[in-house]
py3Dmol code that shows the C-alpha trace and the ligand (Angstrom):
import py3Dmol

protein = """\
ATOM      1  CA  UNK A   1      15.439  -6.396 -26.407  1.00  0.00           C
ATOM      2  CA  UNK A   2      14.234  -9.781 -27.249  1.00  0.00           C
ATOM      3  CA  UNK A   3      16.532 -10.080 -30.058  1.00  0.00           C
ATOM      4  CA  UNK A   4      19.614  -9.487 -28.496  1.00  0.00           C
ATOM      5  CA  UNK A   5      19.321 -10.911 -25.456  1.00  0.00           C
ATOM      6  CA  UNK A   6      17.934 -14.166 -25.750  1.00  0.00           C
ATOM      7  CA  UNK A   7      17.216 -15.034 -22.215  1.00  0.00           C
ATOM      8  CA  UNK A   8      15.358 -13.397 -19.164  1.00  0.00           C
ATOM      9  CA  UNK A   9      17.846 -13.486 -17.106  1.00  0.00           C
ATOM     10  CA  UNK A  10      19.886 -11.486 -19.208  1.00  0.00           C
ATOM     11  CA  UNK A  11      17.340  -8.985 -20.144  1.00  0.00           C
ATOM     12  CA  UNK A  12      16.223  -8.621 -16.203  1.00  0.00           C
ATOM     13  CA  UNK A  13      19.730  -7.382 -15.620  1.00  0.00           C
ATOM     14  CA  UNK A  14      20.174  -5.367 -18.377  1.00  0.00           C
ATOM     15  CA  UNK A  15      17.517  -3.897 -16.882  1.00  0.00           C
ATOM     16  CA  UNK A  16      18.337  -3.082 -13.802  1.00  0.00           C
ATOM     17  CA  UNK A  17      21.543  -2.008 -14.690  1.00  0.00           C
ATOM     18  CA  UNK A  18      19.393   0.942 -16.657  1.00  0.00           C
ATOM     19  CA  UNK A  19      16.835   1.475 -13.344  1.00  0.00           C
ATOM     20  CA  UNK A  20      20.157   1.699 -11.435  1.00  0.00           C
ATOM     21  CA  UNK A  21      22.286   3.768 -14.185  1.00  0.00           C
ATOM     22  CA  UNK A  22      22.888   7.077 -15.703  1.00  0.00           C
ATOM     23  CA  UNK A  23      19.618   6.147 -18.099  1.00  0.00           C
ATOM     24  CA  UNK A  24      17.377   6.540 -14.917  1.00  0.00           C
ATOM     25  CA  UNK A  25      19.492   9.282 -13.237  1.00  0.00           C
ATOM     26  CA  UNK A  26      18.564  11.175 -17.008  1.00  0.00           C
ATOM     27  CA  UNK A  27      15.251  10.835 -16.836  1.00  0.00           C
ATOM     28  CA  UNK A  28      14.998  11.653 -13.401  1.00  0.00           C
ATOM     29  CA  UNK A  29      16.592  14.657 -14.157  1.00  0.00           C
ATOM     30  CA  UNK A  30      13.972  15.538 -16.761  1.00  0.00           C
ATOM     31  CA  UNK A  31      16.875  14.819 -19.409  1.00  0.00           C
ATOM     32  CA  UNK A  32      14.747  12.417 -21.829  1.00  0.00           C
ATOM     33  CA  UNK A  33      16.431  12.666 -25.331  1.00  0.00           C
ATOM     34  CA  UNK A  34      19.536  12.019 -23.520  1.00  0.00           C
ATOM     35  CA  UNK A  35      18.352   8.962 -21.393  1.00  0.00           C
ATOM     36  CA  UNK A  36      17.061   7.311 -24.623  1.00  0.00           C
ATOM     37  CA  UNK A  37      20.290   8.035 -26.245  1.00  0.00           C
ATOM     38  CA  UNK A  38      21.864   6.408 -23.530  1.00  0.00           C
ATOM     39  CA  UNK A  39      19.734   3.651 -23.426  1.00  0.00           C
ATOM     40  CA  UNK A  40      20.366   2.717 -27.590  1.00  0.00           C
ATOM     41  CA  UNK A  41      24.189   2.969 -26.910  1.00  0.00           C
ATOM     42  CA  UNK A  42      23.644   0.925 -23.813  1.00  0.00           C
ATOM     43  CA  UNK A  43      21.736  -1.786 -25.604  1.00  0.00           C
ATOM     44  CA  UNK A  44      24.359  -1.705 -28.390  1.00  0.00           C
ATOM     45  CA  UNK A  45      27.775  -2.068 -26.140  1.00  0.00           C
ATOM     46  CA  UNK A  46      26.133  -4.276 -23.775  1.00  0.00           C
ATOM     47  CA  UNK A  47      27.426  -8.079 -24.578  1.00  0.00           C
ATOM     48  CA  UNK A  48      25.307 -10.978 -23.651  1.00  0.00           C
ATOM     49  CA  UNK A  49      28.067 -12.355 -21.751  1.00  0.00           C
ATOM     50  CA  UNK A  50      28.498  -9.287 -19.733  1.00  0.00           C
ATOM     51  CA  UNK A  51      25.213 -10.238 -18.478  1.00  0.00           C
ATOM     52  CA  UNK A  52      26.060 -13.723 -17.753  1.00  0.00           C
ATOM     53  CA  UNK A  53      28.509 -13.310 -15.252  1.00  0.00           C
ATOM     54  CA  UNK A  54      28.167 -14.599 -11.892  1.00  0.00           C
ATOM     55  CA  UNK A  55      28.985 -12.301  -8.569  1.00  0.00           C
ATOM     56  CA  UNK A  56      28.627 -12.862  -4.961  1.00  0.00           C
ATOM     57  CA  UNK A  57      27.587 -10.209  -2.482  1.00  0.00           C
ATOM     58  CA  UNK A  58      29.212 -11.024   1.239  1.00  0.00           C
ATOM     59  CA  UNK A  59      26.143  -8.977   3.348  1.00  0.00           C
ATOM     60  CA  UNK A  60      26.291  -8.026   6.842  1.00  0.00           C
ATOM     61  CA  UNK A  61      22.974  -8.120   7.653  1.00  0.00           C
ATOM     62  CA  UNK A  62      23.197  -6.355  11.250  1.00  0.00           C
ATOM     63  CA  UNK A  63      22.548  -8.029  14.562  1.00  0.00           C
ATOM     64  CA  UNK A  64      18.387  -8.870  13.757  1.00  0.00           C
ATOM     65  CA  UNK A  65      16.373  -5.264  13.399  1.00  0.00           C
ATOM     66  CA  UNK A  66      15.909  -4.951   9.911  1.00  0.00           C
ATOM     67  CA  UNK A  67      15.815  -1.497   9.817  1.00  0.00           C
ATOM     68  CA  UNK A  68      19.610  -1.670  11.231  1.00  0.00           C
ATOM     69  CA  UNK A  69      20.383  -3.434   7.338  1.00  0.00           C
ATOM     70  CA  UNK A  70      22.461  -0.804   5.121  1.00  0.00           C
ATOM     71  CA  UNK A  71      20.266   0.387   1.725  1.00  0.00           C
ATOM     72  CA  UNK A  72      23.033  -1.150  -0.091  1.00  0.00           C
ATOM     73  CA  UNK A  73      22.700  -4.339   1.730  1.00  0.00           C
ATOM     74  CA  UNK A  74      18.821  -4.296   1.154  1.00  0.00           C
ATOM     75  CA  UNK A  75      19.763  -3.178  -3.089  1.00  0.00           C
ATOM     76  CA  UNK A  76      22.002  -6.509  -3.185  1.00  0.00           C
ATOM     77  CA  UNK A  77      19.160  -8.491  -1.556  1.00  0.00           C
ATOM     78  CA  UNK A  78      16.863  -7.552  -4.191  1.00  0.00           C
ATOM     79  CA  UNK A  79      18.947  -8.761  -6.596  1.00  0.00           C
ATOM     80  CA  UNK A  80      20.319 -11.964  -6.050  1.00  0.00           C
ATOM     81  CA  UNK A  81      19.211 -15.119  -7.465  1.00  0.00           C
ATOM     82  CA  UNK A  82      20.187 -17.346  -4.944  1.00  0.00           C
ATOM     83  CA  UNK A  83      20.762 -16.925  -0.897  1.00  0.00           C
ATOM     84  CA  UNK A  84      23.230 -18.861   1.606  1.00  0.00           C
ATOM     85  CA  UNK A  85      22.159 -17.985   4.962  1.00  0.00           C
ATOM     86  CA  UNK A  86      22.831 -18.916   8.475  1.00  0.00           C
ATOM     87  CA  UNK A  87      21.092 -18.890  11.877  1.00  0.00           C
ATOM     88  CA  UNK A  88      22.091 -15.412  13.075  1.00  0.00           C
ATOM     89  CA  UNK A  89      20.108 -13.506  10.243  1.00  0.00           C
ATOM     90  CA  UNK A  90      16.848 -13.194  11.478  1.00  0.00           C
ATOM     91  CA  UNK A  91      13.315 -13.860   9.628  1.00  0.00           C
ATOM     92  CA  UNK A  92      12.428 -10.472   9.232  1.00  0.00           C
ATOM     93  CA  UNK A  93      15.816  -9.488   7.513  1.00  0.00           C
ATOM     94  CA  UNK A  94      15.125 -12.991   5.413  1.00  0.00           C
ATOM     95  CA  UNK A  95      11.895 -11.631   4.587  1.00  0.00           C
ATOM     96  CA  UNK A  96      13.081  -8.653   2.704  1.00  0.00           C
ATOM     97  CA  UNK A  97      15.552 -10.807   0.385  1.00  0.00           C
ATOM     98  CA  UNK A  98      14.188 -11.474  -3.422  1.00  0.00           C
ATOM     99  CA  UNK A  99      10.953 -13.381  -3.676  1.00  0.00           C
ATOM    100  CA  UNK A 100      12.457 -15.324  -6.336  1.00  0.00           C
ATOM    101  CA  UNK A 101      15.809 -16.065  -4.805  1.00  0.00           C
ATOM    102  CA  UNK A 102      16.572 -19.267  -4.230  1.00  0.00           C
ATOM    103  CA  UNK A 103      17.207 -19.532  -0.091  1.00  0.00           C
ATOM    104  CA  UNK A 104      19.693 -22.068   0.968  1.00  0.00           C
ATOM    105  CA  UNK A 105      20.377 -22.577   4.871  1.00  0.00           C
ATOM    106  CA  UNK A 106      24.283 -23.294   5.937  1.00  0.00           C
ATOM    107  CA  UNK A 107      23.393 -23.274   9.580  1.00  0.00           C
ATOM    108  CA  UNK A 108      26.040 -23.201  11.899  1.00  0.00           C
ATOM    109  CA  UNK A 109      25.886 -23.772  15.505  1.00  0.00           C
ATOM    110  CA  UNK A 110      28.901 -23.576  17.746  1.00  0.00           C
ATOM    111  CA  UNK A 111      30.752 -26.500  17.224  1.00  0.00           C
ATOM    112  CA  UNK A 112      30.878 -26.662  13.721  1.00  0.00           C
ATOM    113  CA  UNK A 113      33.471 -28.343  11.554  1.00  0.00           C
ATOM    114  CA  UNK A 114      36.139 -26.516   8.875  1.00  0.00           C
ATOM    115  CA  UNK A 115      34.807 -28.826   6.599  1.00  0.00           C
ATOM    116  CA  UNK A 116      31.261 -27.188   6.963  1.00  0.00           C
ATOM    117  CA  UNK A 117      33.052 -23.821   6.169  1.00  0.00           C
ATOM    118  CA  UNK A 118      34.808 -24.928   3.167  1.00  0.00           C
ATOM    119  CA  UNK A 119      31.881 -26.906   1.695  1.00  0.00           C
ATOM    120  CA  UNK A 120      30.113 -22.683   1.625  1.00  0.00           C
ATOM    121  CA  UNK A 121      33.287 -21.710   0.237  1.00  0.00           C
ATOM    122  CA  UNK A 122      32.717 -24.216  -2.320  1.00  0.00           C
ATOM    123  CA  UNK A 123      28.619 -23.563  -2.787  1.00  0.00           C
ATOM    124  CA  UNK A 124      29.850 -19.825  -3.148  1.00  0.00           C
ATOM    125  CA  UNK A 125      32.135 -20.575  -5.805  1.00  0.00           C
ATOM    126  CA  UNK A 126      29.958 -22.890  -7.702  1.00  0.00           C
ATOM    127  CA  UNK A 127      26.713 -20.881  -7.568  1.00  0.00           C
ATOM    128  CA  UNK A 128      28.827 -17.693  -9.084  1.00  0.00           C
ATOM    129  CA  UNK A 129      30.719 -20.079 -11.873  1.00  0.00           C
ATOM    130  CA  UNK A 130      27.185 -21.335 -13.083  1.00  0.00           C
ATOM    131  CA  UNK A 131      26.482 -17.102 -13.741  1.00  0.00           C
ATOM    132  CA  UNK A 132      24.292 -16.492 -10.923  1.00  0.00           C
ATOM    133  CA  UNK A 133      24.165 -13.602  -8.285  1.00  0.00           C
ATOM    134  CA  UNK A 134      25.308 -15.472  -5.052  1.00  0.00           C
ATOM    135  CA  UNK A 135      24.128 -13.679  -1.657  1.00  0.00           C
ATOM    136  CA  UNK A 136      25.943 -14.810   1.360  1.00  0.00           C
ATOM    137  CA  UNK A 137      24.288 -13.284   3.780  1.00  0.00           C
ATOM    138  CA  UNK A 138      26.140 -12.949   7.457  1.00  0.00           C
ATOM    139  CA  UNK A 139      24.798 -12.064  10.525  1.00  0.00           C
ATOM    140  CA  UNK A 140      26.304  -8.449  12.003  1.00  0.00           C
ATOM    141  CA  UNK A 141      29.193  -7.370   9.935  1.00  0.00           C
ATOM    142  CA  UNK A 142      31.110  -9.964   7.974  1.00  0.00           C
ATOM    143  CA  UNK A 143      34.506  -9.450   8.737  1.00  0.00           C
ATOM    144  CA  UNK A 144      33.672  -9.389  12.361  1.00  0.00           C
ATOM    145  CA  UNK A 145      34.097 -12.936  13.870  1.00  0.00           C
ATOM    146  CA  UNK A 146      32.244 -14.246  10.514  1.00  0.00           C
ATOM    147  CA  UNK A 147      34.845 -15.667   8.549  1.00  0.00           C
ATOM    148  CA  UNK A 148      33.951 -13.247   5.519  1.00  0.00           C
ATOM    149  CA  UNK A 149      37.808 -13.382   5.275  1.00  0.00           C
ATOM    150  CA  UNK A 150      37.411 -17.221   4.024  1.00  0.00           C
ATOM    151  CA  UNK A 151      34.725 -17.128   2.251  1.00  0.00           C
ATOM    152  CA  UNK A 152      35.934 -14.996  -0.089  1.00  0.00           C
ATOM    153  CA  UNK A 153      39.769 -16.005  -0.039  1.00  0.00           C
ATOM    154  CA  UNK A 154      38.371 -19.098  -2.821  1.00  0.00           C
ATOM    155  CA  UNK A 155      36.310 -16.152  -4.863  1.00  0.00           C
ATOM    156  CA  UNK A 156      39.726 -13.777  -5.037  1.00  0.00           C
ATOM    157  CA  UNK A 157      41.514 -16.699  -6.012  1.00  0.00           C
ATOM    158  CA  UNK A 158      39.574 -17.833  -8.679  1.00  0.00           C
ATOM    159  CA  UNK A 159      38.998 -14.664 -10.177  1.00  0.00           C
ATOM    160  CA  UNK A 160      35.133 -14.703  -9.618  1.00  0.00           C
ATOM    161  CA  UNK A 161      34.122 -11.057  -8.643  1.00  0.00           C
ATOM    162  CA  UNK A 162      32.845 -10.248  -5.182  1.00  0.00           C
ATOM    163  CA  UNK A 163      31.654  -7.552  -2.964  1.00  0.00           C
ATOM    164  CA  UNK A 164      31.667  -6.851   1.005  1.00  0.00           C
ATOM    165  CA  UNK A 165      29.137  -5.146   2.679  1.00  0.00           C
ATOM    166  CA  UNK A 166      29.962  -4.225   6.091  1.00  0.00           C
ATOM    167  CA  UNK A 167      26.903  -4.521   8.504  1.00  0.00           C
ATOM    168  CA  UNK A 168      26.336  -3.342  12.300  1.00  0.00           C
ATOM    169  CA  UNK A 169      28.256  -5.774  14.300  1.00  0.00           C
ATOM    170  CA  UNK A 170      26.418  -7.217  17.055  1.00  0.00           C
ATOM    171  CA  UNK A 171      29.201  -4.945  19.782  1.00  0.00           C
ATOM    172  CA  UNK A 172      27.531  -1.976  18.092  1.00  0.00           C
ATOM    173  CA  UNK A 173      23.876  -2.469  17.660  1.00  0.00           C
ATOM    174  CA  UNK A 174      23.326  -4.521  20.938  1.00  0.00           C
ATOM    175  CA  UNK A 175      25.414  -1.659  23.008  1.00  0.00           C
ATOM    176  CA  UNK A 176      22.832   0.636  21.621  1.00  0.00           C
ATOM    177  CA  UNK A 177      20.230  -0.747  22.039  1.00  0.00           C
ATOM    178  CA  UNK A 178      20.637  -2.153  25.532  1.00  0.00           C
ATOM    179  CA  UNK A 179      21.774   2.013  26.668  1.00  0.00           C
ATOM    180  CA  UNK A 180      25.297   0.906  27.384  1.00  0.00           C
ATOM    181  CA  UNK A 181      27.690   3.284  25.404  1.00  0.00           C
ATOM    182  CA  UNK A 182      30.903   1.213  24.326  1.00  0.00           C
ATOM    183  CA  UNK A 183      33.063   4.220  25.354  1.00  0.00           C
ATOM    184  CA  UNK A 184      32.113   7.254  27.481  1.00  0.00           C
ATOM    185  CA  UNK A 185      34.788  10.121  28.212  1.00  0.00           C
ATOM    186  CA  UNK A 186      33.835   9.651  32.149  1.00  0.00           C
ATOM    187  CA  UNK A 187      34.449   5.371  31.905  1.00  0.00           C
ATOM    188  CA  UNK A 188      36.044   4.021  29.130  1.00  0.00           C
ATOM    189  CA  UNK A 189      38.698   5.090  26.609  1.00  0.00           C
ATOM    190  CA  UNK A 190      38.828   2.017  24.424  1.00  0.00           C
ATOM    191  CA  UNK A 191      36.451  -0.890  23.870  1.00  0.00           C
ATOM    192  CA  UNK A 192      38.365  -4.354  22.870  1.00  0.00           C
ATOM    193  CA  UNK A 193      36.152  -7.115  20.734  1.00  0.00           C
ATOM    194  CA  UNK A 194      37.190 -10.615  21.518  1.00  0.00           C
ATOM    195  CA  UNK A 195      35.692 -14.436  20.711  1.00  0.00           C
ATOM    196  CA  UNK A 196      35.250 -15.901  24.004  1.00  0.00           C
ATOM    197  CA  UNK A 197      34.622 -19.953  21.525  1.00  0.00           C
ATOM    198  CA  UNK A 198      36.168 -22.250  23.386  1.00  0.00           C
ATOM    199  CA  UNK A 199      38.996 -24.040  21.555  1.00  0.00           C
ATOM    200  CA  UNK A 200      39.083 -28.067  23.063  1.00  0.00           C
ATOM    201  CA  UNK A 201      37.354 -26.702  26.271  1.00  0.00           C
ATOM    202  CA  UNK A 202      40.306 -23.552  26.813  1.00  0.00           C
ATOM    203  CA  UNK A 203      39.969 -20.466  26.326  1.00  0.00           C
ATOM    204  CA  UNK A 204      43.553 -18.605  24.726  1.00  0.00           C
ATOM    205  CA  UNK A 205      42.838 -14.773  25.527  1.00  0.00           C
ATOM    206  CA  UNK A 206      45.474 -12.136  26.340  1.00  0.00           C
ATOM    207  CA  UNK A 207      44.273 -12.309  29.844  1.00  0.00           C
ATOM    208  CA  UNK A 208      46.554  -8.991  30.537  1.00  0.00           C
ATOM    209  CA  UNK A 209      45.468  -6.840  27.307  1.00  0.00           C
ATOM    210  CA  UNK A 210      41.484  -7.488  29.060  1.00  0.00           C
ATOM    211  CA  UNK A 211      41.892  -6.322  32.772  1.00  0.00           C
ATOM    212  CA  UNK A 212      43.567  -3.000  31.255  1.00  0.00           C
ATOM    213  CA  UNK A 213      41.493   0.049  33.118  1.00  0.00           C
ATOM    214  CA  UNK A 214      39.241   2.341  31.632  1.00  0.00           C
ATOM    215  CA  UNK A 215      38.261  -0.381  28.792  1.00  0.00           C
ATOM    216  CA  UNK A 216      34.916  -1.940  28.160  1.00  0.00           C
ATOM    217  CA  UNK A 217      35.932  -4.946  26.582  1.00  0.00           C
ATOM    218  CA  UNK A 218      32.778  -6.968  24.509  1.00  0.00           C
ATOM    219  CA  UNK A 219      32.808 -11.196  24.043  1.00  0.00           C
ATOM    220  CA  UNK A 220      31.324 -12.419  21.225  1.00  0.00           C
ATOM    221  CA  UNK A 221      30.254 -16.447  21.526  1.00  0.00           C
ATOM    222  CA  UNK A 222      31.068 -16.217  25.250  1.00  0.00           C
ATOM    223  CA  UNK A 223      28.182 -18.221  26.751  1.00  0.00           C
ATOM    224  CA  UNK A 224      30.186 -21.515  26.875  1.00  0.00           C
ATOM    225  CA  UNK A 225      33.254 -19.727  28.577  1.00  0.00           C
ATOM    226  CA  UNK A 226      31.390 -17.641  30.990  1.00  0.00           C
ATOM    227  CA  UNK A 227      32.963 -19.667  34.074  1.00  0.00           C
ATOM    228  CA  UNK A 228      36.558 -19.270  32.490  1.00  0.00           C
ATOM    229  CA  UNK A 229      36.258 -15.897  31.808  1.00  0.00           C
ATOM    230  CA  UNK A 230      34.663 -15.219  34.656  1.00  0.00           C
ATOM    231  CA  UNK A 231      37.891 -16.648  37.104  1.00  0.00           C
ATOM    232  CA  UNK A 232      40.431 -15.906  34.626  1.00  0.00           C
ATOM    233  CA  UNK A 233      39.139 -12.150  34.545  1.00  0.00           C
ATOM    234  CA  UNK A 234      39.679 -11.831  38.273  1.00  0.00           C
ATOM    235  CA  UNK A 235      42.774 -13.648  38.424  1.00  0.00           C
ATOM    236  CA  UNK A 236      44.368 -11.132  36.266  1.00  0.00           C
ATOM    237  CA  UNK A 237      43.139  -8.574  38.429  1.00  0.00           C
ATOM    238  CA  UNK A 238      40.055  -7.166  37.539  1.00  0.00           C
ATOM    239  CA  UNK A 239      37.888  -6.207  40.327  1.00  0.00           C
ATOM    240  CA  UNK A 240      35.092  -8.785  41.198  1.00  0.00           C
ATOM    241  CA  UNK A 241      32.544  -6.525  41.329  1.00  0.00           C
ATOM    242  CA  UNK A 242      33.206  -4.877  37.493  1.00  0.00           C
ATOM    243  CA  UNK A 243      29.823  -4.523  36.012  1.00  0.00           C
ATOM    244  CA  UNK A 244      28.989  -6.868  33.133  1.00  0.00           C
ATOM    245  CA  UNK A 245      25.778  -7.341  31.169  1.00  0.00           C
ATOM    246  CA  UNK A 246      24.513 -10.307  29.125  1.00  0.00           C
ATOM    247  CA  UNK A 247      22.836  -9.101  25.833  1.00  0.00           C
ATOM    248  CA  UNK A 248      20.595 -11.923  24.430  1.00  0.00           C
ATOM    249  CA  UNK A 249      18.854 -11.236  20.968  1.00  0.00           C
ATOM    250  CA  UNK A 250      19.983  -7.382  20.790  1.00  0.00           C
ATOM    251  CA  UNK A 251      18.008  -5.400  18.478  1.00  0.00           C
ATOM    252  CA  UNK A 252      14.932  -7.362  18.680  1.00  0.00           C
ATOM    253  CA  UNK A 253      11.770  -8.070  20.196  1.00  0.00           C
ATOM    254  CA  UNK A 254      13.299 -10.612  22.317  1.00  0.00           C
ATOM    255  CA  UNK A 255      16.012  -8.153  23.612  1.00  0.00           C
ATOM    256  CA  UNK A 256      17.058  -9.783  27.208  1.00  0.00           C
ATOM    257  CA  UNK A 257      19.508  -7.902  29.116  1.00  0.00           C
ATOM    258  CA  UNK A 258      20.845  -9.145  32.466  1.00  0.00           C
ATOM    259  CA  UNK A 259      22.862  -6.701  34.569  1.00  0.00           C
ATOM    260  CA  UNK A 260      25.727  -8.379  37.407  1.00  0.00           C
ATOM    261  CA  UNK A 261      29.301  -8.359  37.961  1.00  0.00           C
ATOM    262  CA  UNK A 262      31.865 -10.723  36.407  1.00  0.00           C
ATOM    263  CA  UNK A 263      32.250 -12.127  39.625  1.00  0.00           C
ATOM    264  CA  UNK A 264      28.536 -13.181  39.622  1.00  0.00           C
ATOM    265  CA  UNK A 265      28.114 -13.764  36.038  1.00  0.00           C
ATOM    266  CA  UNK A 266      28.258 -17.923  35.824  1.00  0.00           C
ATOM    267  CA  UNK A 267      25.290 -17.367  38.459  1.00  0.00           C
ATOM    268  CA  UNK A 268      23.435 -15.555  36.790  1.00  0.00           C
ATOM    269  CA  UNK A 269      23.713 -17.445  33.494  1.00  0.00           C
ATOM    270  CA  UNK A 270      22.985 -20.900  35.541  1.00  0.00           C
ATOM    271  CA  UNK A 271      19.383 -18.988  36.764  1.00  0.00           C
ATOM    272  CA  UNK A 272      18.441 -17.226  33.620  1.00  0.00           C
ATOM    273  CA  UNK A 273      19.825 -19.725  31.272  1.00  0.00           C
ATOM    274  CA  UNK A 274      20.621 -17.314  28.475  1.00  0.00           C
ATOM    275  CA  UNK A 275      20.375 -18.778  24.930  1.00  0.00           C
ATOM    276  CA  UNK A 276      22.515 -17.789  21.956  1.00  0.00           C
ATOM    277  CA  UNK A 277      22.923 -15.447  20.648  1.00  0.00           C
ATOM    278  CA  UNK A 278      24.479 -13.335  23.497  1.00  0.00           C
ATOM    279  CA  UNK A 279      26.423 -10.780  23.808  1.00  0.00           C
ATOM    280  CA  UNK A 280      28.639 -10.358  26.826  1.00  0.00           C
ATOM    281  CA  UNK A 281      29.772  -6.523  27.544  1.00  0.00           C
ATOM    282  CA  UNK A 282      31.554  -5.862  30.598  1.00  0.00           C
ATOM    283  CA  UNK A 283      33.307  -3.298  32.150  1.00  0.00           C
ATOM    284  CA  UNK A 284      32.276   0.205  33.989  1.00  0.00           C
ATOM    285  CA  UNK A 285      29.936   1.214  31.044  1.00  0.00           C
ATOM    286  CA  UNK A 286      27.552  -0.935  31.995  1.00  0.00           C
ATOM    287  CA  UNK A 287      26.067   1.129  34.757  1.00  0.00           C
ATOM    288  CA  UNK A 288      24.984   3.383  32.375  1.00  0.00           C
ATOM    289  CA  UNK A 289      22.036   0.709  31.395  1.00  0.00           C
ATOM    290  CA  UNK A 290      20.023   1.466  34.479  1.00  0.00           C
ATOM    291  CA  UNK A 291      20.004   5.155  33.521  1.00  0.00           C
ATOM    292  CA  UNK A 292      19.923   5.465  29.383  1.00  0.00           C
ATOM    293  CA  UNK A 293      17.816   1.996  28.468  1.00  0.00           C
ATOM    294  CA  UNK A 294      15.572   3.172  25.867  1.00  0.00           C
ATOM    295  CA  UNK A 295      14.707  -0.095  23.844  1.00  0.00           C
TER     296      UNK A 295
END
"""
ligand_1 = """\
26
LIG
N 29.622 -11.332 12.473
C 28.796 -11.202 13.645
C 29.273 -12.031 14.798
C 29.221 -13.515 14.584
S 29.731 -14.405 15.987
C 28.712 -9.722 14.040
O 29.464 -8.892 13.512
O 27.880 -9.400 14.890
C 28.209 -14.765 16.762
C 28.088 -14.045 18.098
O 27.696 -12.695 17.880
C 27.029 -14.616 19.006
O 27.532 -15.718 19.723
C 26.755 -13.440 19.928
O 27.744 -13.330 20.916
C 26.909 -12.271 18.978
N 25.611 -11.787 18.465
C 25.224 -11.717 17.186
N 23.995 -11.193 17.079
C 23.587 -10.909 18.335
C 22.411 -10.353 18.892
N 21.383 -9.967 18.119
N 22.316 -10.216 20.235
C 23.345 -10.602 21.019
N 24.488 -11.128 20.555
C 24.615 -11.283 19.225
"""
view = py3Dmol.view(width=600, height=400)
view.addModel(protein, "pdb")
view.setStyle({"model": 0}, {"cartoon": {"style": "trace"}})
view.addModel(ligand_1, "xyz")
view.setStyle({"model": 1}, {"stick": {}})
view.zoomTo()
view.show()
């Protein structure tokens, strides 16, 4: 092994490409003359430069319970060499990521800058040219208000190759985990995801498409808009006293949830002071809480 590939980097992925490949599912299967005649061949046809490539691995790492991470989200983690992570992927998810990995913190906080996002573009694509295994690890799912879309628009372009692992999006595990079902036959037929971030202090929703009935509809980012939502909600005609709850750290041990109406919500933020990241779900759903909370 030594003599053909020269360095351990090569030779640690050559050999998890055999842990992970037909070689293992041979000898698992009690097939050992064919697993080592898989294994010459594969050390044969492998080229060292096959083993050089880089390749980043977009990762939805769920809303913060670790357990809610996907096995091939935790397989990717033990593999990378280096990490870019942000503030909505928790320490215990962190904790399960390569010892050796190099971790690299691209915090974001809620008014952050396009430059910001295309210097990670950049890091992503330089990290994967140099040959290494780039993790970009997202909170929830990436292609859920996580701009997996950019990040990997740079990648496609240059040719480097990439994968996307979808992850529970915050909607999903915090619903569950607070015991308020996104849709219910009795309540709600369809359940809406929208980014209540404030662009220059507005907030652009299709006010109309939100007050539909029978609809729980779920803000991500919301905390800054509450007010807005909160009066714009009501002026397109939903009913002050819709039910609303404000998720804070879903999934973990710091699970907050706060029960009102939308009509009472910016008074109820103002006294509990909610800090990010919450989850806003509102709509009739929500009553549900007081009967199926579990967590
Ligand atoms: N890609 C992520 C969302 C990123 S936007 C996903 O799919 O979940 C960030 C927003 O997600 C936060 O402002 C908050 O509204 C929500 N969020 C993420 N994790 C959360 C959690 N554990 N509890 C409550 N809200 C959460």
């Amino acid at each position: 092994m030594k003599a053909k590939f020269g360095q351990l980097k090569q030779r640690r992925r050559f050999w998890e490409s055999v842990l992970q490949g037909p070689v293992a599912d041979h000898v698992l299967a009690g097939r050992d003359e064919l697993a080592i005649k898989t294994l010459e061949t594969l050390i044969e046809d492998t080229a060292d430069n096959a083993l050089q490539q880089g390749e980043v691995y977009l990762v939805g790492a769920g809303p913060g319970d670790p357990d809610l991470l996907t096995f091939k989200a935790l397989r990717l983690m033990q593999q990378a060499d280096v990490v870019f992570y942000d503030r909505l992927v928790s320490k215990e998810v962190l904790a399960l990521v390569r010892k050796e990995a190099e971790m690299i913190y691209v915090g974001k906080q809620r008014a952050w800058h396009s430059k910001r996002q295309d210097e990670i573009n950049l890091l992503l694509l330089e990290h994967a040219q140099a040959g290494k295994r780039v993790l970009r690890l997202k909170g929830g799912d990436p292609f859920i208000f996580g701009r997996g879309g950019e990040e990997i628009a740079t990648l496609a372009e240059q040719k480097i190759p990439f994968q996307v692992v979808p992850g529970i999006t915050a909607a999903s595990g915090v619903a569950c985990y607070s015991g308020i079902p996104l849709t219910h036959r009795d309540y709600s037929q369809s359940c809406v995801f929208v980014t209540g971030q404030l662009k220059e202090g507005e907030l652009d929703l299709n006010w109309q498409a939100l007050v539909q009935p029978r609809q729980t509809v779920v803000v991500y980012m919301g905390l800054a808009g509450l007010d807005i939502l909160s009066q714009q909600l009501q002026k397109h005609g939903m009913r002050a006293d819709m039910p609303a709850a404000l998720v804070q750290q879903g999934t973990t041990d710091n699970q907050k949830v706060w029960v009102s109406s939308i009509a009472e919500l910016p008074e109820l933020a103002k006294k509990q002071q909610p800090v990010a990241p919450t989850l806003l779900i509102i709509g009739e759903v929500v009553e549900l809480h007081n009967k199926l909370a579990w967590f």
